[in-house]
N, C-alpha and C positions, 0 to 999 in steps of 0.2 A: 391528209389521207391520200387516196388516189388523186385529188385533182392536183396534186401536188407535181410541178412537171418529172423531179427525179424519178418520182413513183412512178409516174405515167412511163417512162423511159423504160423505168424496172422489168413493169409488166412486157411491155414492147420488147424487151429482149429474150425475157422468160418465153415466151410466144414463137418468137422466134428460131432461140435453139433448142423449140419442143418440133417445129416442123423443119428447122433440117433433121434432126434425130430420126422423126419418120418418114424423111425422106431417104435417111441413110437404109433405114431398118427394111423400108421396101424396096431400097435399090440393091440390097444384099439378099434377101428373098429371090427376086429378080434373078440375080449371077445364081445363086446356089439353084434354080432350076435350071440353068440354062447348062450349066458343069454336067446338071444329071443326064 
């Protein structure tokens, strides 16, 4: 299951390109007021 290190890895990346993602989504927010 998770303690399983691939798993562990799995998760750890899911996690990962969940907060670039939001960090993209607020750094576009960001530019799109800054355009207004």
């Amino acid at each position: 299951g998770i303690s399983d290190p691939t798993g562990a890895m799995y998760i750890r990346i899911l996690e990962a390109e969940g907060k670039v993602e939001f960090t993209r989504l607020v750094g576009r927010s960001k530019m799109f007021r800054l355009k207004k």
